[in-house]
C-alpha positions as CSV (number, residue, x, y, z in Angstrom):
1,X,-2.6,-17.7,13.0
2,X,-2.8,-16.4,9.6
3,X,-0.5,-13.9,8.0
4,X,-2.4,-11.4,6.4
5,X,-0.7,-9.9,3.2
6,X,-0.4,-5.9,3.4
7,X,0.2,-4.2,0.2
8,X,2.8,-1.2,1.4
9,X,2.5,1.9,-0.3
10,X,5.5,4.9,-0.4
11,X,3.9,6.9,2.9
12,X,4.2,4.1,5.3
13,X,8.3,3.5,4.9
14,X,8.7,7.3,5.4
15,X,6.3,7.4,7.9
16,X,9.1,5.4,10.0
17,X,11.0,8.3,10.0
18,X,7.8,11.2,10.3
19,X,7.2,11.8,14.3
20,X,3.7,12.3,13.7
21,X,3.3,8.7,11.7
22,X,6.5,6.8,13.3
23,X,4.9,4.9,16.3
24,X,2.6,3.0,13.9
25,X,4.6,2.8,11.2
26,X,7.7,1.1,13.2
27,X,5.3,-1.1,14.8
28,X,3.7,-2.4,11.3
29,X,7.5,-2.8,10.2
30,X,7.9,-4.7,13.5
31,X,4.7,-6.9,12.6
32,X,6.5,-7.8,9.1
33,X,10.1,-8.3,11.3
34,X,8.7,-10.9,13.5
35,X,6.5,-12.8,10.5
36,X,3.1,-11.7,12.3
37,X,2.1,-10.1,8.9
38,X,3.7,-10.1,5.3
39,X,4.8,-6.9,2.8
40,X,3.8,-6.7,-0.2
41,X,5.3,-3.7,-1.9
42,X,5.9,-3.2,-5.7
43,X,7.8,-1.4,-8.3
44,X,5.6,1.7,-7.6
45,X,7.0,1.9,-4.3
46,X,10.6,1.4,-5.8
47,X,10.6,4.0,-8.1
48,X,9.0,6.5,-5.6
49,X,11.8,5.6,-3.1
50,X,14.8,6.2,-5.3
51,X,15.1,10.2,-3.9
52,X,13.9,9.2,-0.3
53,X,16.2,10.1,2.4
54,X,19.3,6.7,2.7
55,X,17.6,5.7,5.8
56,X,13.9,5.4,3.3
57,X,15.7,3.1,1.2
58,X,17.5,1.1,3.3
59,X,14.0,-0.3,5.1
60,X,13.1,-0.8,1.7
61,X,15.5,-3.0,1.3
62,X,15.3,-4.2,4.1
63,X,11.4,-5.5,3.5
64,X,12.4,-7.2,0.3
65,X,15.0,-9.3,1.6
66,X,12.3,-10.2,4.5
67,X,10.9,-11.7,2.0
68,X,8.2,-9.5,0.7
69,X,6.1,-10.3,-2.1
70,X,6.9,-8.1,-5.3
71,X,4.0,-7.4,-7.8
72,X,4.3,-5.8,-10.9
73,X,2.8,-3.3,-13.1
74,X,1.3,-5.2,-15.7
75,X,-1.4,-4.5,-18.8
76,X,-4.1,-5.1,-16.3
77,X,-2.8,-3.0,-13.8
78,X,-2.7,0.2,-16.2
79,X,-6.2,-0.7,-17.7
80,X,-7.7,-0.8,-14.2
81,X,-5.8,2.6,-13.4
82,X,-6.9,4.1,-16.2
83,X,-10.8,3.3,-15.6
84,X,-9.8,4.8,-12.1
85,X,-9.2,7.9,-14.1
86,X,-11.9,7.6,-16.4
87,X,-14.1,7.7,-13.5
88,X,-12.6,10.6,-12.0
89,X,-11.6,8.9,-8.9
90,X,-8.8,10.9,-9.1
91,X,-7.1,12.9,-11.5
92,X,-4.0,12.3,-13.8
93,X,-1.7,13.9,-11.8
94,X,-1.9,11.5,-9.1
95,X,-2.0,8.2,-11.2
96,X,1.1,6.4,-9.0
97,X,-1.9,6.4,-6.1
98,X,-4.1,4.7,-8.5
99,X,-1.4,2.3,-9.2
100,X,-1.0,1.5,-5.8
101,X,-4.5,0.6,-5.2
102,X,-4.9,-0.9,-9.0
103,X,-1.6,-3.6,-8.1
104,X,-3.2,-4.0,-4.4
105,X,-6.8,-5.0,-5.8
106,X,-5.4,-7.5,-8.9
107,X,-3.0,-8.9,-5.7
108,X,-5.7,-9.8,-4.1
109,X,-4.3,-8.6,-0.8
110,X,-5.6,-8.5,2.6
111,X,-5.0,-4.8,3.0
112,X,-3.3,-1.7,1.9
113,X,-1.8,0.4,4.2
114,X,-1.3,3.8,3.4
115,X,-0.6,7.5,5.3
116,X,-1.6,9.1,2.3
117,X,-5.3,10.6,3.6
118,X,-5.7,13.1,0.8
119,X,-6.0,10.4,-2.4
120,X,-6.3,6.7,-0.5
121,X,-6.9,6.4,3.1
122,X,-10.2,8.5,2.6
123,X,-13.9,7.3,2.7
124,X,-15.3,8.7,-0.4
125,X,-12.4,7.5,-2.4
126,X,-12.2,3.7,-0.8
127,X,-15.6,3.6,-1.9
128,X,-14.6,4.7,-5.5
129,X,-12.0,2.4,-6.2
130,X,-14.1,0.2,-5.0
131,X,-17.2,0.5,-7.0
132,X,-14.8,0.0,-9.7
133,X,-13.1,-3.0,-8.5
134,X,-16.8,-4.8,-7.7
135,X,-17.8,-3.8,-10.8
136,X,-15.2,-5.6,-13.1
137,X,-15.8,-8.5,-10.3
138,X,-12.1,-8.0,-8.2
139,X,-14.0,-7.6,-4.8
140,X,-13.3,-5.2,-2.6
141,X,-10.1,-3.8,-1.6
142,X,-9.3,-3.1,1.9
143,X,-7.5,0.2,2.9
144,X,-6.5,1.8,6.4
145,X,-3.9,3.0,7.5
146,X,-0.8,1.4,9.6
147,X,-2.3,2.3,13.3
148,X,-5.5,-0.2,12.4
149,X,-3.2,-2.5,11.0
150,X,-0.3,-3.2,14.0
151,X,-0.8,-5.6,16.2
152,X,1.3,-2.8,18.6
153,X,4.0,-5.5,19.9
154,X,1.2,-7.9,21.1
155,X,2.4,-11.5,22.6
């Protein structure tokens, strides 16, 4: 079977820890444990972590040393972001989400996974991104959330 790569933003490693995410979130962490899926996680997601809760950045760790791929902001990355924000996808203020989903398209991964319903994991916006991304020919970027993600401990 194929090991789909999933770009992991910020929301999901809290979400371990978050009652309301934590089943999901676990079992996604799980996935990545046992090899049925691989992380891909960036230096977005290590910055944001820095003032997360010990426990935050100890699964952080913990992913990188799995090992998960790393991708890095580059020139391309903040020239796609910023036509994100051209475009009013969303505003300024919440340009680290445009980073995630800017380092997730030029990856080339599978999926993103995301808890983050306001900015990412949202019709209207998926579709924005990716009218962007088709436009400048990167295809379209997949986003869900962790629960449609999971294989939930499956044999």
């Amino acid at each position: 079977m194929r090991s789909f790569r999933v770009y992991v933003d910020t929301s999901v490693l809290g979400g371990c820890f978050d009652p309301e995410f934590s089943e999901w979130s676990i079992s996604l962490i799980q996935d990545f444990r046992l090899g049925r899926l691989k992380p891909v996680l960036s230096e977005i997601v290590a910055t944001e972590i820095e003032p997360a809760p010990s426990q935050v950045r100890e699964l952080h760790a913990e992913l990188v040393r799995l090992p998960a791929e790393i991708v890095a902001v580059t020139v391309e990355t903040v020239d796609l972001m910023e036509e994100y924000e051209r475009r009013g996808v969303l505003s300024p203020r919440y340009r680290n989400d445009m980073l995630h989903i800017a380092l997730a398209t030029l990856a080339r991964v599978d999926v993103l996974v995301s808890w983050n319903f306001r900015h990412i994991v949202r019709l209207d916006k998926i579709q924005a991104f990716n009218a962007v991304n088709q436009e400048r020919g990167l295809g379209a970027l997949n986003i869900y959330s962790p629960r449609e993600v999971t294989f939930y401990g499956e044999e």
